[in-house]
C-alpha positions in Angstrom: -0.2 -30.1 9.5 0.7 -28.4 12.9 0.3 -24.9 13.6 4.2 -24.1 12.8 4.2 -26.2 9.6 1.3 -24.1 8.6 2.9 -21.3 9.5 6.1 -21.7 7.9 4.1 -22.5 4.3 2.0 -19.2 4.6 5.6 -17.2 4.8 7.0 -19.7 2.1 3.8 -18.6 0.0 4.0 -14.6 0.9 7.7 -14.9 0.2 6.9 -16.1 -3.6 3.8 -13.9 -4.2 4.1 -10.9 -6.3 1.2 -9.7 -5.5 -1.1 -9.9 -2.5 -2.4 -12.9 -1.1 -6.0 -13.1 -0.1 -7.0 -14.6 3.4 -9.4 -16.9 1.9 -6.8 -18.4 -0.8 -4.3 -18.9 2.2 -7.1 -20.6 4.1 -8.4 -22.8 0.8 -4.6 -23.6 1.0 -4.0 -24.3 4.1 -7.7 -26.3 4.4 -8.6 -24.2 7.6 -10.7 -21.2 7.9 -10.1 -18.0 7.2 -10.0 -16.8 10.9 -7.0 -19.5 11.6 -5.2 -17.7 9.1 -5.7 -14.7 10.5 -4.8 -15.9 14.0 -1.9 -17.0 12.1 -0.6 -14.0 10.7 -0.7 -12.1 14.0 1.5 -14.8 15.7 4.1 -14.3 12.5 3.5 -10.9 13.6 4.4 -11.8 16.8 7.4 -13.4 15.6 8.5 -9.7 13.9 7.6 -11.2 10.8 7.0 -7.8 8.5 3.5 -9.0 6.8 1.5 -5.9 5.4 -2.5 -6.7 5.5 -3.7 -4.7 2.5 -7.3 -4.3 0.6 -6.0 -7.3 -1.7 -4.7 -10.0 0.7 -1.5 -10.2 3.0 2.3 -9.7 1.7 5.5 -9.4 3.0 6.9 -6.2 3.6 9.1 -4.8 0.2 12.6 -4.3 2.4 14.3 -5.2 -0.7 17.2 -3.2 -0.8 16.9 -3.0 -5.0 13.9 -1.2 -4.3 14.4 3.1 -4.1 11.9 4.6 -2.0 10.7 8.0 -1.6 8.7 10.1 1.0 6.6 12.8 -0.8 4.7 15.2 0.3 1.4 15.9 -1.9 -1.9 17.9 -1.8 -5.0 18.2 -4.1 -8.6 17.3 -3.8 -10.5 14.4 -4.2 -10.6 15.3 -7.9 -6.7 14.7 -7.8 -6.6 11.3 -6.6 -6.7 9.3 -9.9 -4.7 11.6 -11.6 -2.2 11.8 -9.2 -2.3 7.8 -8.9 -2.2 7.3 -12.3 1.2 9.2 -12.8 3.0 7.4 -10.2 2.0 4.4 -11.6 2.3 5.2 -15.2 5.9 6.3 -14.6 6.8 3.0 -12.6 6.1 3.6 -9.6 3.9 2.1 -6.6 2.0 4.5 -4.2 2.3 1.9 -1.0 0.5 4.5 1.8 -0.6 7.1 2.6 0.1 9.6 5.6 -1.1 12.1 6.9 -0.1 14.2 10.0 -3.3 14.7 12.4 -3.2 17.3 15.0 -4.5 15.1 17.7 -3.3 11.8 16.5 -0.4 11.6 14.6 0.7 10.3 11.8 -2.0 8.2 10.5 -1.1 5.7 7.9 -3.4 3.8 5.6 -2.1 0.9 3.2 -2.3 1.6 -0.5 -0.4 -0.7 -2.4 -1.4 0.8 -6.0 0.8 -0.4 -8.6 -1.1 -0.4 -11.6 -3.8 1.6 -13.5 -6.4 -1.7 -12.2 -5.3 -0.6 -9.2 -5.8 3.1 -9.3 -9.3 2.4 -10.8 -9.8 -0.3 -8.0 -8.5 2.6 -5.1 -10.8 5.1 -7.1 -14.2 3.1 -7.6 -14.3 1.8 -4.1 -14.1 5.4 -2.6 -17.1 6.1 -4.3 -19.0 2.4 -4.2 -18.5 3.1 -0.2 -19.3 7.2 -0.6 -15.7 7.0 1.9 -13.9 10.5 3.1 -10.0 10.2 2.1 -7.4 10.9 4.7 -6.5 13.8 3.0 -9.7 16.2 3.6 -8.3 16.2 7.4 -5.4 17.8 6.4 -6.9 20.2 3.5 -5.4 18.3 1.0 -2.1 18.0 2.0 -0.7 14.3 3.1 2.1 12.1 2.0 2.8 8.9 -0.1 5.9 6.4 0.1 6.6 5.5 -3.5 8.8 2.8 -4.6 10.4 2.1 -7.8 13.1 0.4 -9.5 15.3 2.8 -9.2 16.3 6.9 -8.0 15.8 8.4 -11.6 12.3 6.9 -11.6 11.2 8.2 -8.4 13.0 11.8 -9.9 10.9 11.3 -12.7 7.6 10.8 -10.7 8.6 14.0 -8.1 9.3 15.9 -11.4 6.2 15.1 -13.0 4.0 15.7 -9.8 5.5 19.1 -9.6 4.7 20.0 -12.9 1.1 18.9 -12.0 1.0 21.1 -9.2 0.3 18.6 -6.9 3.6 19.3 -4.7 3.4 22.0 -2.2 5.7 24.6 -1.9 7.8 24.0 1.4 
């Protein structure tokens, strides 16, 4: 299989995945190794293919126009994590980042991709396995998510219940 072919039937298998798809299934795939695939994806890049690299694999970016999205703004402690996760999720939603707005660089913005309580426990047990800092103690707490859901009244639904947890700021 040439390069092309091979990349071609890594979109064709992003474009069917409903979840992420890990480097090292792509490569098993594929029969090459996992740095080819990688070397792959950043020449689909290239090509201004939208592929998101998350903790769970590679996938296509979600422009699907059936899909609402929602920018919100949040802030709790690392107690508030799950809890906040777990509503978004719980009500049909999908936390895909999170952003926060650093004085000296920006807007820094990490992949989430949490669409399930497995994946709020996931999110949750590796930040303590790996003892990491979230984004959101630079900011005191406050950063933002993108949520996506099927629709506007569930993303209402999820901003409503979010601000009956306290967890939205007053602006």
């Amino acid at each position: 299989m040439t390069g092309p072919e091979r990349r071609q039937k890594i979109l064709d298998l992003l474009k069917e995945a409903s979840e992420p798809v890990s480097g090292s299934r792509l490569a098993k795939e594929m029969e090459v190794s996992r740095q080819v695939i990688v070397q792959d994806i950043a020449l689909l890049r290239a090509e201004k293919e939208e592929i998101l690299a998350t903790p769970r694999g590679y996938l296509l970016h979600p422009y699907q126009s059936q899909i609402a999205k929602r920018v919100l703004m949040v802030c709790h402690d690392r107690e508030g994590i799950q809890e906040e996760l777990e509503i978004i999720v719980d009500l049909g939603g999908s936390a895909i980042d999170t952003i926060v707005e650093h004085p000296i660089y920006g807007d820094l913005t990490a992949s989430l991709m949490v669409k399930s309580r497995r994946d709020v426990y996931d999110f949750v047990t590796k930040l303590e396995k790996y003892k990491t800092v979230p984004l959101l103690r630079l900011t005191h707490g406050v950063h933002f998510h993108t949520i996506e859901a099927k629709d506007e009244m569930t993303l209402d639904l999820i901003e409503k219940a979010l601000e009956e947890k306290g967890f939205l700021p007053q602006q």
